[in-house]
C-alpha positions as CSV (number, residue, x, y, z in Angstrom):
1,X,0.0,0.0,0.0
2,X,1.2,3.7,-1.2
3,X,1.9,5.5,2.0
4,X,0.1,8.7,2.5
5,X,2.0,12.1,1.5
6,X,3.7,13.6,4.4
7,X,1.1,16.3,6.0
8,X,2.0,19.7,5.5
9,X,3.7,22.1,7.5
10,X,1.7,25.6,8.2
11,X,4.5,26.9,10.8
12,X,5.0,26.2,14.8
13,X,4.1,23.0,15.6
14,X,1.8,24.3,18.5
15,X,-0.6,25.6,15.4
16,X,-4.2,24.1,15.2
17,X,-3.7,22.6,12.0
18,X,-0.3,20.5,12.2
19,X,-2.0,18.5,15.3
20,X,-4.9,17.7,12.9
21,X,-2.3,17.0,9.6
22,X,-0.5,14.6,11.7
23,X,-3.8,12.8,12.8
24,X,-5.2,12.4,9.7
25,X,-1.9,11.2,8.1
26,X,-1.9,8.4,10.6
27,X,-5.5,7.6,10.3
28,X,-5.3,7.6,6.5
29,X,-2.2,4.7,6.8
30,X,-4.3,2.6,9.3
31,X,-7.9,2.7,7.5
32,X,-6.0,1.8,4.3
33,X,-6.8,5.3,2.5
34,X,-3.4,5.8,0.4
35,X,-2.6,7.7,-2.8
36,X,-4.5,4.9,-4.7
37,X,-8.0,5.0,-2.9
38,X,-8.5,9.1,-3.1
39,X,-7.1,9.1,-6.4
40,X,-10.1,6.9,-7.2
41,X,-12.3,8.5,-5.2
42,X,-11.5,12.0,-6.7
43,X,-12.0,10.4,-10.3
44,X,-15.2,9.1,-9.3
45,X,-16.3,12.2,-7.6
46,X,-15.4,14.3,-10.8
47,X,-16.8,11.4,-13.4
48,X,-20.4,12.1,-11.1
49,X,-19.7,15.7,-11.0
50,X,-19.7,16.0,-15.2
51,X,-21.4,12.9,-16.3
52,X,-24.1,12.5,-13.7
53,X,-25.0,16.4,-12.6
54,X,-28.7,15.0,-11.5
55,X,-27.1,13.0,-8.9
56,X,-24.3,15.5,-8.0
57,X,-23.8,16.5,-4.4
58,X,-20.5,18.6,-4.3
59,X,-18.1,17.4,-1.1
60,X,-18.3,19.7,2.3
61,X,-15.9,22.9,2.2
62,X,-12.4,22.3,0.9
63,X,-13.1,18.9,0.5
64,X,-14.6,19.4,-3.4
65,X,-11.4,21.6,-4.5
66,X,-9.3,19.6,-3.6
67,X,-10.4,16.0,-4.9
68,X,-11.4,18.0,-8.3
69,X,-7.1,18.7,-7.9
70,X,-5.9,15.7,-7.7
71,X,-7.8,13.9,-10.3
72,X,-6.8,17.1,-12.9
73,X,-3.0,17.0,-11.2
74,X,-3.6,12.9,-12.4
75,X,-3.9,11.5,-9.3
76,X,-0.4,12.3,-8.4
77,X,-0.1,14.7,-4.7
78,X,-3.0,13.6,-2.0
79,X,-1.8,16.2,0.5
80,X,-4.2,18.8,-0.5
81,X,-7.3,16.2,0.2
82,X,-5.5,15.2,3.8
83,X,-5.5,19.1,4.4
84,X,-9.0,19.5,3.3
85,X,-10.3,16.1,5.5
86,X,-8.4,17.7,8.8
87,X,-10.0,21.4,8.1
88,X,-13.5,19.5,7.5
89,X,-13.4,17.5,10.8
90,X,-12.2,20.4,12.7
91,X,-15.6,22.2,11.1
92,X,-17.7,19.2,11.7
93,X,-16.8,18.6,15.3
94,X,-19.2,21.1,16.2
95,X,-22.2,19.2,15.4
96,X,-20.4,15.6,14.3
97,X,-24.5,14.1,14.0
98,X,-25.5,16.5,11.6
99,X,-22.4,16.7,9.4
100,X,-22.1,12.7,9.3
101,X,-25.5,12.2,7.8
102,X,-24.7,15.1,5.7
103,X,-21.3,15.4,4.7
104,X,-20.5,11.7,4.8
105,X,-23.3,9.3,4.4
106,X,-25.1,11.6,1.7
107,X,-22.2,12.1,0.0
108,X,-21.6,8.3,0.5
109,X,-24.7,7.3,-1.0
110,X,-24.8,9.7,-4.2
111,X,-21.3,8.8,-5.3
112,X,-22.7,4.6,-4.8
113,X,-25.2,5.5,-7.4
114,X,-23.0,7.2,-9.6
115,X,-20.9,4.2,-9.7
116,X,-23.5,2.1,-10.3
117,X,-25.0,4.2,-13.2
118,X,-21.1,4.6,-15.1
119,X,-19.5,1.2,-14.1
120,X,-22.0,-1.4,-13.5
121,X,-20.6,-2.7,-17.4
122,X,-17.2,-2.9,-15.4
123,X,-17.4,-4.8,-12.4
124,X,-13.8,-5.1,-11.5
125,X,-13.3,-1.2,-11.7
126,X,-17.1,-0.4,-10.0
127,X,-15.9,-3.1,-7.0
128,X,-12.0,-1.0,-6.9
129,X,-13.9,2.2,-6.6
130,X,-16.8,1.3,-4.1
131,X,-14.0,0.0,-1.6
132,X,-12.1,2.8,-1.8
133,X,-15.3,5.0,-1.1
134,X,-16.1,3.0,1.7
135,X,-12.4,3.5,3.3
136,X,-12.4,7.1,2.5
137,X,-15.7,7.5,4.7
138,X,-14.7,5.8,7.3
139,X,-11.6,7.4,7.1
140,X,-13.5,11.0,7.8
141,X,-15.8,8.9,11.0
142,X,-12.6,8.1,12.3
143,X,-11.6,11.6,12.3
144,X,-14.0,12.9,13.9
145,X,-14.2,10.1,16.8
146,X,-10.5,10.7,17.1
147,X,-11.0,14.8,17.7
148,X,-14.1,13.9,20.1
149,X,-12.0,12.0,22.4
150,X,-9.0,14.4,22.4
151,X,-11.1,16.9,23.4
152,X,-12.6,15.2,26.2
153,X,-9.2,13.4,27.6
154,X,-7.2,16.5,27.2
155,X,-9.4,19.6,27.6
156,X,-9.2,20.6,24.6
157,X,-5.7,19.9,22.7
158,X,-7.0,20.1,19.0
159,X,-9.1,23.5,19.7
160,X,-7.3,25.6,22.2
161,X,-9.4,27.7,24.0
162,X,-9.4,29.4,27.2
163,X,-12.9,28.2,28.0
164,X,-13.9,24.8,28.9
165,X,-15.3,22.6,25.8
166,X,-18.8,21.4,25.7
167,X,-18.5,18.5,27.8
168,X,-16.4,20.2,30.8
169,X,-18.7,23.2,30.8
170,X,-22.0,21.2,31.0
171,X,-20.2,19.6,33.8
172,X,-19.9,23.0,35.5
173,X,-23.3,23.7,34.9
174,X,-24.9,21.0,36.7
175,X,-22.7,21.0,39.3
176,X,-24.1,24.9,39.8
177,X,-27.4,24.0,38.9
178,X,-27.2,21.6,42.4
179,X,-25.8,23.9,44.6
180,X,-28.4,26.4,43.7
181,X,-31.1,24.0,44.0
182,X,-30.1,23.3,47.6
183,X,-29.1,27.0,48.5
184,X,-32.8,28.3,46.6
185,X,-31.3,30.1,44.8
186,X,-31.2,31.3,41.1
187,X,-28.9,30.9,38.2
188,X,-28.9,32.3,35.0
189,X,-27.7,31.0,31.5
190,X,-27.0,33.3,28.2
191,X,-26.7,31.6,24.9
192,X,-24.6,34.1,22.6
193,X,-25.3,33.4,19.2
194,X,-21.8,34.6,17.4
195,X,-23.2,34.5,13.6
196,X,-19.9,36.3,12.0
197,X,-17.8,33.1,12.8
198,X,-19.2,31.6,9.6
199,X,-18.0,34.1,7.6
200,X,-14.6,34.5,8.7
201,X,-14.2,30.7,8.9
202,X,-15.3,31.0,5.3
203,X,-13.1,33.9,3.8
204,X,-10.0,33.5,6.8
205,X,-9.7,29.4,7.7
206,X,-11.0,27.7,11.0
207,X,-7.6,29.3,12.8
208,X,-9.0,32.6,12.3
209,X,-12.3,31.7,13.3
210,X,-10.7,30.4,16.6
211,X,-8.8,33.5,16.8
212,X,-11.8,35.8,16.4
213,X,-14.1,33.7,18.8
214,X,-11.2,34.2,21.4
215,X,-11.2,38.3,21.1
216,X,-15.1,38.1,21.6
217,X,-14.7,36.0,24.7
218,X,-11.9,38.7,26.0
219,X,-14.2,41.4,25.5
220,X,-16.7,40.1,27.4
221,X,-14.7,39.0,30.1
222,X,-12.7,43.0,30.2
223,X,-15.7,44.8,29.9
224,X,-18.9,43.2,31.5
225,X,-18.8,39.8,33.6
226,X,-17.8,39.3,37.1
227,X,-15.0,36.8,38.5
228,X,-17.4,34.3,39.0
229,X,-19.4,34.2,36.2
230,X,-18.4,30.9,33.8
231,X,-18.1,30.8,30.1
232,X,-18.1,27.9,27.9
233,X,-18.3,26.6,24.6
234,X,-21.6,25.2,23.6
235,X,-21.5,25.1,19.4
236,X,-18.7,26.5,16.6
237,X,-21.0,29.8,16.8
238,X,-22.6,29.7,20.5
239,X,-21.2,30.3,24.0
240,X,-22.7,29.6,27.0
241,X,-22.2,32.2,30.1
242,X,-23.1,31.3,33.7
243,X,-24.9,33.9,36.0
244,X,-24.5,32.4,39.5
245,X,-26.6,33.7,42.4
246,X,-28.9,36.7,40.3
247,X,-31.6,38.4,41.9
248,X,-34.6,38.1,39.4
249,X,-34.7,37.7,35.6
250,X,-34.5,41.4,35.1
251,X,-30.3,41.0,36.4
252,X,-29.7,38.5,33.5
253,X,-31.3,40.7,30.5
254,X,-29.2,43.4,32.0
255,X,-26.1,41.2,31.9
256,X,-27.1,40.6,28.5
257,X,-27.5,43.7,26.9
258,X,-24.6,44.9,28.7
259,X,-22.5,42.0,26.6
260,X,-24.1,43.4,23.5
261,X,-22.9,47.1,23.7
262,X,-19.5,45.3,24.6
263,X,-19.4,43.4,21.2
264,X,-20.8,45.7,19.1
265,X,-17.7,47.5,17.9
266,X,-15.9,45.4,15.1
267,X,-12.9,43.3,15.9
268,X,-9.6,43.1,13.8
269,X,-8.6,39.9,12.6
270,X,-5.8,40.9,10.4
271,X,-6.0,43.5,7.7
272,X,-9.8,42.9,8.4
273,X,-12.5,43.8,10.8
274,X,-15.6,42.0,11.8
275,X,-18.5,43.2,14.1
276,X,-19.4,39.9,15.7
277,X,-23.6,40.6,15.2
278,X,-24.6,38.6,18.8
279,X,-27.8,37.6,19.5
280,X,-28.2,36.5,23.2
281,X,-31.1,33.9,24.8
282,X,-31.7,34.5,28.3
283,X,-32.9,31.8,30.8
284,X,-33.2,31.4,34.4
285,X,-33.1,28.4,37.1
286,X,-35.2,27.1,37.9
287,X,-38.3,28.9,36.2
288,X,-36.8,28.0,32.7
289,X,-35.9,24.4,33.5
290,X,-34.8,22.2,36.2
291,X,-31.3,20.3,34.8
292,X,-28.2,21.9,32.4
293,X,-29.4,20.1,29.2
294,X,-33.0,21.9,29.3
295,X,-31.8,25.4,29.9
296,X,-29.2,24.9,27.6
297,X,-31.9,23.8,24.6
298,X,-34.6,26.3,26.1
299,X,-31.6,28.6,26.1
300,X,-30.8,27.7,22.3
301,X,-34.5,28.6,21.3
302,X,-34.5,31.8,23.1
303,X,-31.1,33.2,21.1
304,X,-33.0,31.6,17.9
305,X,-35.6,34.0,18.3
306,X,-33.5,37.3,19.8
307,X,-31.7,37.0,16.0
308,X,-35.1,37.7,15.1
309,X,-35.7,41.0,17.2
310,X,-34.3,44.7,17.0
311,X,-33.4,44.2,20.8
312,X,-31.4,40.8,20.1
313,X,-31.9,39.8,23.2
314,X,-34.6,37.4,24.5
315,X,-36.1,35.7,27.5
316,X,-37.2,32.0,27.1
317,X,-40.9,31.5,26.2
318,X,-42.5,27.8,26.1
319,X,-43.8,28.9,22.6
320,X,-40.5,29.0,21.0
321,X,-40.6,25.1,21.4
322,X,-43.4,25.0,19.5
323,X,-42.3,26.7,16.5
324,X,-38.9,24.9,16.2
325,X,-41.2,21.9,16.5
326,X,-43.0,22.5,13.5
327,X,-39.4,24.0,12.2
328,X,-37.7,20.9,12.5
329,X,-40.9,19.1,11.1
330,X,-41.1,21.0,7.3
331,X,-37.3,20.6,7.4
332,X,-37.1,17.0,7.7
333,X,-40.0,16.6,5.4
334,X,-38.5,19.1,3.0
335,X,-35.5,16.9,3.2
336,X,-37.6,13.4,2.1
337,X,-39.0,15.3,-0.8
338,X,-35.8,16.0,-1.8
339,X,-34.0,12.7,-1.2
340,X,-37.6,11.4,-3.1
341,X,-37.4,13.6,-6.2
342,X,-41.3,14.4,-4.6
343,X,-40.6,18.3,-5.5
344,X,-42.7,19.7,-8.6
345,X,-42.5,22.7,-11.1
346,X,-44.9,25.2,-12.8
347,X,-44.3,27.7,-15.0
348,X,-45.5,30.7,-15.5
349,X,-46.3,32.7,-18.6
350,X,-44.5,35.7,-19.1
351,X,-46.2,38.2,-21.3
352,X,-45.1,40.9,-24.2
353,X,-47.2,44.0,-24.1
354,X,-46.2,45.1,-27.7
355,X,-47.0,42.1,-29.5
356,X,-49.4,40.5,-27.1
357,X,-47.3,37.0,-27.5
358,X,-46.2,34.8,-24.4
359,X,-42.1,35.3,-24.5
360,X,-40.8,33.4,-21.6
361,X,-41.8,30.9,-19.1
362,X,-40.9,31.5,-15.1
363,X,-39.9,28.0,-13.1
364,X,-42.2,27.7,-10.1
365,X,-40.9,25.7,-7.1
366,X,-44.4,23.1,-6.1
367,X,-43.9,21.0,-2.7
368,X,-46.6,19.5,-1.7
369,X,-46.9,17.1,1.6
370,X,-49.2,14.6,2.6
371,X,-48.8,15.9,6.5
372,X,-48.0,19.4,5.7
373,X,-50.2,20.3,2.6
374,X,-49.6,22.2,-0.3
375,X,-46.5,24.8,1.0
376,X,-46.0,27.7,-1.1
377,X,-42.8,28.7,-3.0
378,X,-41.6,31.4,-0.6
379,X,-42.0,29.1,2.7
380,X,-40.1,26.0,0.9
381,X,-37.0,28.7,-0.1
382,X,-37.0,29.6,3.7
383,X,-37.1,26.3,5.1
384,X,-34.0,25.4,2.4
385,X,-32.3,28.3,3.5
386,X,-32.8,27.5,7.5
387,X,-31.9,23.8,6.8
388,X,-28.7,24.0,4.4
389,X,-30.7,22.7,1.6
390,X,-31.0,25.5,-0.3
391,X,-27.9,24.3,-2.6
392,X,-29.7,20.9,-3.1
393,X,-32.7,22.6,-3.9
394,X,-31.6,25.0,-6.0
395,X,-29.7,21.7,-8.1
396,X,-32.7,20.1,-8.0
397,X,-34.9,23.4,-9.8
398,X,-31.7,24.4,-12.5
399,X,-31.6,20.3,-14.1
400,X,-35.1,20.2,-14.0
401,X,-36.2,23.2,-15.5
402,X,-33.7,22.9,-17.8
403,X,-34.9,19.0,-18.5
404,X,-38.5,20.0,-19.1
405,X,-37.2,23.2,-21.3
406,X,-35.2,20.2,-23.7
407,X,-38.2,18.5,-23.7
408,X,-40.7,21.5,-24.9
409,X,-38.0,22.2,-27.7
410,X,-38.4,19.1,-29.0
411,X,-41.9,19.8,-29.1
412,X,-41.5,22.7,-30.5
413,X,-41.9,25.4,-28.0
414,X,-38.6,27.1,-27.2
415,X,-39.9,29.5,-24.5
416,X,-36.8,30.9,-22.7
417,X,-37.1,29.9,-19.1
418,X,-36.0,31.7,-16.2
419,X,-35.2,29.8,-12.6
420,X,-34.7,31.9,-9.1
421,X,-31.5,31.5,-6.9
422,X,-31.7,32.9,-3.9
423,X,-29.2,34.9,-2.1
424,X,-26.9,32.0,-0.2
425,X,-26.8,30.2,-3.1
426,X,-25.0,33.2,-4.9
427,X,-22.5,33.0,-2.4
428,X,-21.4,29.4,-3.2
429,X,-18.0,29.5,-5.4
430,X,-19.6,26.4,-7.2
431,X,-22.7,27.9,-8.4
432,X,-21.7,29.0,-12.0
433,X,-20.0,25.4,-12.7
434,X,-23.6,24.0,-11.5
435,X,-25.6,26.0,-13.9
436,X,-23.0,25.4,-17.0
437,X,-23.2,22.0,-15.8
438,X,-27.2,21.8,-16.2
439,X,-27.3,23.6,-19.5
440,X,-24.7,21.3,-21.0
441,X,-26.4,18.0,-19.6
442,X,-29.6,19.2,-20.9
443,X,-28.5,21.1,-24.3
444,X,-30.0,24.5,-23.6
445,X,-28.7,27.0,-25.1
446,X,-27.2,29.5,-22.4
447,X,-29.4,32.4,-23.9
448,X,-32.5,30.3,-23.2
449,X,-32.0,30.7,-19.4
450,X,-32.6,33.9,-17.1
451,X,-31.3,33.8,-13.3
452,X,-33.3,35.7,-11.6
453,X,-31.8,37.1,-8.4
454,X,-33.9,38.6,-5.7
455,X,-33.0,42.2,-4.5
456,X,-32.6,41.3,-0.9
457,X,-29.0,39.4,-2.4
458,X,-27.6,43.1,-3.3
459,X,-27.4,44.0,0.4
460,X,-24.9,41.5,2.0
461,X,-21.6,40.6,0.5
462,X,-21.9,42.4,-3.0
463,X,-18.0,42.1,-4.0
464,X,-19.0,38.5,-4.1
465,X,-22.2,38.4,-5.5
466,X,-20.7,40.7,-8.2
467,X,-18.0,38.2,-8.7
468,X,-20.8,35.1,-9.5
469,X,-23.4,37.2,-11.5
470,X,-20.7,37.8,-14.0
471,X,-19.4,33.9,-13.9
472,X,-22.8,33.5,-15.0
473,X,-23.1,36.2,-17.8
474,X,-19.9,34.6,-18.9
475,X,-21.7,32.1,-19.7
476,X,-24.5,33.7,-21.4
477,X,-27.3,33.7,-19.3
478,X,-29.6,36.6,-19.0
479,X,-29.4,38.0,-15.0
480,X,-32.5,39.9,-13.8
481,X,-33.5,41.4,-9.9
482,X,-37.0,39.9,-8.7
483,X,-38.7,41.9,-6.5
484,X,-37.5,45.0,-7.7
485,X,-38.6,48.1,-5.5
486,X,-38.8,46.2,-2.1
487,X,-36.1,49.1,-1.2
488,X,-33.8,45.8,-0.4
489,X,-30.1,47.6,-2.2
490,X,-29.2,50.9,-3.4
491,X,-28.9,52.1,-7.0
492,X,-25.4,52.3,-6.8
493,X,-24.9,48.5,-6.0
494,X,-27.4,47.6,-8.6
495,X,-25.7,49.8,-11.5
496,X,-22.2,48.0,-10.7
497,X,-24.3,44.7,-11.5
498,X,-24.3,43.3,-15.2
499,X,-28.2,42.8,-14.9
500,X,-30.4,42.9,-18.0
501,X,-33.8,43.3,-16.4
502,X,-35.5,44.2,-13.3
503,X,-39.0,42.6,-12.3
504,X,-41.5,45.2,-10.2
505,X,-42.9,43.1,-7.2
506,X,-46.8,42.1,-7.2
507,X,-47.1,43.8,-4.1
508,X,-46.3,47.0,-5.3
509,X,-48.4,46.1,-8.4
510,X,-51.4,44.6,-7.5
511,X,-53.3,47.7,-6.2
512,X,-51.8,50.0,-8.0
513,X,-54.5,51.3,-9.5
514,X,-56.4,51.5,-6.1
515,X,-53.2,52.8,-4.2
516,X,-52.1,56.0,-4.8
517,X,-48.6,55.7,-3.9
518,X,-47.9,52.3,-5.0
519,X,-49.0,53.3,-8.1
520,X,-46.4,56.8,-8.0
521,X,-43.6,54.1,-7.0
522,X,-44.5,51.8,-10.1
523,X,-44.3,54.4,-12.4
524,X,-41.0,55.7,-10.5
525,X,-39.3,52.2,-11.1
526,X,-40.2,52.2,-14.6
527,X,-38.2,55.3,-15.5
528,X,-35.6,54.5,-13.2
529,X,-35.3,50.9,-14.7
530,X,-35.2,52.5,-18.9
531,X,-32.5,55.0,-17.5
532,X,-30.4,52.4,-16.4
533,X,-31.4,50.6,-19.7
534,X,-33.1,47.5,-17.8
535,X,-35.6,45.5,-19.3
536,X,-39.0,45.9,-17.0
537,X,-41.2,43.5,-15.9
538,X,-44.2,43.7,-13.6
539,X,-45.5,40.6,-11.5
540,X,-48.5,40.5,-10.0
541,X,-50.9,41.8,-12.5
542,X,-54.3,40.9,-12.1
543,X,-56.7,42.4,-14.8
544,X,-56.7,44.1,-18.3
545,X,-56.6,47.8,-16.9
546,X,-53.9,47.3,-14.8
547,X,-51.8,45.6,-17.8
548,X,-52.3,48.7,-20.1
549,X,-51.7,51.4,-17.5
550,X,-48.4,49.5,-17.4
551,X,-47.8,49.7,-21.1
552,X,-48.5,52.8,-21.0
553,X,-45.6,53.7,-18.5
554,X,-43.3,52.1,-20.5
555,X,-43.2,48.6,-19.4
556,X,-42.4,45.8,-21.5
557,X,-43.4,42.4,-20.1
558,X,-46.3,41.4,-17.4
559,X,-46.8,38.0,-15.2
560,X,-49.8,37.4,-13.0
561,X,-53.4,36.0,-12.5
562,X,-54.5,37.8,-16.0
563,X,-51.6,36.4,-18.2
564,X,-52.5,33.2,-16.3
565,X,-51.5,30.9,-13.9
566,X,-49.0,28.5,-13.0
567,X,-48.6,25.3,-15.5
568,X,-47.8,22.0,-15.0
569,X,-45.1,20.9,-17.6
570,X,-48.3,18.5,-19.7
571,X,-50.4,21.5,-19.3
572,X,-47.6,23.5,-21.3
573,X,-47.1,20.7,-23.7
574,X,-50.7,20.8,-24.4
575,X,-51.3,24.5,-24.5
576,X,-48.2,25.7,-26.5
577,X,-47.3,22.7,-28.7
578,X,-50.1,23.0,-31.1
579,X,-49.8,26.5,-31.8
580,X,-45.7,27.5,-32.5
């Protein structure tokens, strides 16, 4: 057996990442995982990624660069997928449940049928490549049981922090939870939500991430706890802070907004400076819950639902249960329709008002449960985006809009289609490669397809959402802004933007001829969209006056209950074929 490629050095060997090199170096030799096995696993995972896009799920994190390196370097350096396996353990440690069914038996079972659909003819090679899958999986478990001990035997060796980890700190916590039981006394918890850590993990490496999560825990310890009050690490993002011997609830929200003025002022990680953006749940024993692993979940719901406030700050309510209840019930169901192929898509007519001709067909997103019901478009996008399958969905819509579109053209109807991304999915590097992908597995021409982008996407990272929309007009897909006038992004971001079209929300166009001011803001947008030269369309356009006040503003194309609804791919078939 080849023996795996010495780990690379990164500097001092007290740095997070050599412990974790070293470990998966000697893993990768005693689960069998040499130069051989990932060099068929990265062919395998590149043959799936080009030949089988319908079955594609892209690797975790660094993970997916790396394996699509070796197989283009031919197989010949591994060290870059050891790196990327000890970065994406070190991520996954944080929730090892989640990112195991995700990252490792999803990923597990899409590459099995991708075997199975380009090799079954070759048993020998499709028997090769399935054991070396298998090794490489439990290469990645091992991992992550390996970092799960060390951090329990040794406090903490592969993530140096100067807080206890999960395990220690709940220890503390029910230890205090006793003595105030038997003293009557009460104890308070905050959960601090940290959201930035994502994004400098993202753009700066896990090291980063560490050292960023260790100036927010200095800051709170300088400028607002006492000597007695205990923190610890509850999640990648979340810290847990112990309150011992309060005098009412009112003492803890003070704490906690007292934390929040403290983190509020960026902090410098480099060249770079991120504001931390805390949200903080606030629970009390024993009113909230009478043992740690309650008040840390009721805890967990109440900084759920402070990210959701202008205060960001809340106090535990039994109705935030509830909600995550039904929460985690669409997600999981979202998540079997998926897995299923049980999703569905409409389209929707788009209309010309100068030659009265239908020009282009919208992709409507149809989920429909047998426990949930009929769930519209915009609740299944949230649920994807508060799940992390937003990517999959958003797969799932591009190939098969784009399969039905191959399939009207060879009935004759060649409506351009155009297909939503939301704003997450814009931030994925991948998401250009996905779409050429789709339009070259489907043979769609590129001007065919519109990506529409909603406006709310022009008001986070633009530099990067700049850098995707024009990967995509590379390509030669039309880009338009949905909901156009929701006052989401400035003019100035949207004129740096190679966009083609904008698309007026129905809100705004509904009862515009009933709402004075709507209607003033509709013809507004209209002139603003022809200065900048966009095409305009309107949504939401419910009845013949309506349609020719807009054409007489100077709008082009209209969508909504008068152009018709929704169809199901047979209904188009049977509508359109017959008459182009």
């Amino acid at each position: 057996m080849d023996t795996p490629d010495p780990a690379p050095s990164s500097g001092s060997s007290a740095d997070l990442g050599d412990g974790t090199d070293a470990l998966t170096a000697r893993l990768a030799e005693e689960f069998g995982v040499d130069r051989q096995a990932l060099a068929r696993v990265a062919s395998l995972f590149v043959e799936v990624r080009d030949l089988a896009p319908d079955l594609f799920v892209p690797a975790a994190g660094a993970l997916a660069p790396a394996l699509v390196g070796m197989e283009s370097a031919g197989g010949g350096d591994a060290r870059p997928v050891y790196a990327a396996l000890g970065e994406w353990a070190l991520d996954a440690a944080a929730e090892p449940i989640e990112r195991i069914r995700r990252d490792c038996l999803q990923f597990q079972g899409v590459m099995t049928r991708g075997a199975l659909r380009l090799h079954a003819q070759d048993p020998a090679r499709f028997a090769e490549t399935i054991a070396a899958l298998q090794r490489f999986i439990v290469l990645q478990l091992a991992l992550l049981a390996s970092l799960a001990a060390r951090g329990q035997a040794e406090g903490g060796v592969v993530r140096t922090l100067p807080t206890p980890e999960y395990a220690a700190f709940m220890e503390t916590f029910r230890a205090a939870v006793e003595s105030h039981r038997k003293e009557g006394k009460q104890l308070a918890l905050l959960v601090l939500q940290v959201a930035r850590i994502e994004q400098v993990d993202r753009l700066l490496g896990l090291q980063k991430g560490e050292a960023f999560m260790l100036r927010v825990i200095r800051r709170m310890r300088e400028g607002v706890l006492r000597r007695q009050d205990q923190l610890g690490r509850l999640s990648r993002d979340q810290l847990g802070c112990l309150l011992p011997h309060i005098a009412g609830e009112g003492v803890a929200i003070l704490a906690a907004n007292k934390l929040l003025g403290a983190l509020e002022a960026p902090i410098p990680i480099g060249e770079r400076s991120f504001a931390p953006d805390v949200a903080i749940g606030v629970v009390v024993f024993p009113e909230h819950g009478e043992d740690q692993q309650t008040l840390v979940r009721n805890g967990k719901l109440a900084a759920r639902a402070a990210r959701a406030t202008a205060e960001r700050t809340a106090l535990y309510d039994p109705a935030y249960g509830e909600e995550v209840e039904r929460k985690v019930q669409r997600e999981m169901r979202l998540r079997a329709a998926l897995e299923g192929n049980a999703l569905g898509l409409a389209f929707e007519p788009q209309l010309d008002l100068s030659s009265g001709d239908i020009v282009r067909l919208e992709c409507v997103l149809r989920w429909t449960d047998e426990a949930l019901g009929e769930i519209s478009e915009t609740r299944a996008i949230k649920v994807a985006e508060a799940s992390g399958l937003i990517l999959g969905v958003t797969r799932w819509m591009f190939n098969n809009a784009l399969r039905f579109g191959a399939e009207f053209a060879q009935a004759g109807i060649e409506f351009p289609l155009a297909v939503k991304a939301g704003p997450s999915v814009l931030l994925q590097p991948d998401f250009p490669e996905l779409v050429d992908r789709a339009l070259r597995t489907w043979g769609v021409p590129p001007e065919r397809l519109a990506i529409d982008v909603h406006e709310s996407a022009l008001a986070g990272e633009l530099e990067m959402v700049k850098e995707t929309l024009e990967r995509l007009k590379f390509l030669g897909v039309r880009l338009g802004i949905d909901g156009f006038g929701l006052g989401a992004s400035s003019l100035s971001n949207l004129a740096r933007l190679p966009v083609d079209e904008v698309r007026i929300d129905g809100s705004l166009v509904s009862d515009m001829l009933r709402d004075a001011t709507h209607a003033k803001i509709v013809r507004s947008l209209i002139h603003l969209a022809q200065d900048m030269e966009f095409r305009v369309t309107a949504g939401g356009v419910e009845d013949a006056e309506t349609a020719r006040t807009l054409g007489e503003l100077g709008c082009e194309r209209i969508q909504g209950s008068y152009v018709g609804p929704p169809l199901t791919p047979q209904e188009i078939l049977e509508k359109f074929a017959s008459t182009r």
